[in-house]
N, C-alpha and C positions, 0 to 999 in steps of 0.2 A: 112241145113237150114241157111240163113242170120241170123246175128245178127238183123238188120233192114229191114225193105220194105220202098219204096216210100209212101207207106199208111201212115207207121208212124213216118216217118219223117217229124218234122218240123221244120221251120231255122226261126234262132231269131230272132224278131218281138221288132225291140229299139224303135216303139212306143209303146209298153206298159210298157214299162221300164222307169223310172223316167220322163225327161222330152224330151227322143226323140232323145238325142245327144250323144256325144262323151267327151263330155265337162268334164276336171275332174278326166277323164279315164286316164290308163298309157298302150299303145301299147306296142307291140317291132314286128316290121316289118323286114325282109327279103326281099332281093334282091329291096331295095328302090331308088337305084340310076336312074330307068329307068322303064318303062312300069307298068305291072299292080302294082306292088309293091309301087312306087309309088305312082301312083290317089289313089290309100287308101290311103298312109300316105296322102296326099291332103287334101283329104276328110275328116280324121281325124284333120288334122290341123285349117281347116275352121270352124270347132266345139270348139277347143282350147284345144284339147286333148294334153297330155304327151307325148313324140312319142321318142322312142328310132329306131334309123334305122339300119341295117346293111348292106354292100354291098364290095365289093370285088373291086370296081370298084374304085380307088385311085386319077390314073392320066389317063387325057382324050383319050377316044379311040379316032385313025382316023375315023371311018366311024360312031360310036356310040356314040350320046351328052349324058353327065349330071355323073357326076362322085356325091360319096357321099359329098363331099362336097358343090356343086352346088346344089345340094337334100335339107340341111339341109337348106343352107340360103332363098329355097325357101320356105320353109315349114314354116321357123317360118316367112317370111312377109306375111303369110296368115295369122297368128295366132295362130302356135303350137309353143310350148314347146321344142326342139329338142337334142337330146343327139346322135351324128352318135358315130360309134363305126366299 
């Protein structure tokens, strides 16, 4: 028998949670130099969240943009907080 079902599962709901946002909060994200890992931190930043990132990705791939560096400085001109690591 599952631990869980789809019945009673349910994924959390940040509007019933204080005021709806990210604001305040301290992340720590994976794999943020590039694709989904990333638009969180984003989306987390756009809030003014705390965002610690991590990413492997140092110096720029040929075929792949956005090393954690590039990450960090765009994160925080939305408005996060940023600590890459």
């Amino acid at each position: 028998m599952p631990m869980w079902t789809l019945k009673t599962f349910m994924p959390f709901d940040f509007t019933k949670h204080g005021d709806g946002t990210l604001k305040g909060k301290t992340l720590v994200i994976t794999g943020a130099s590039r694709g989904i890992g990333l638009e969180i931190a984003k989306r987390a930043a756009k809030d003014g969240a705390n965002i610690s990132i991590l990413a492997k990705t140092v110096t720029p791939h040929p075929k792949l943009e956005g090393t954690i560096f590039t990450a960090a400085k765009e994160l925080e001109a939305l408005g996060g907080k940023v600590l890459a690591l």
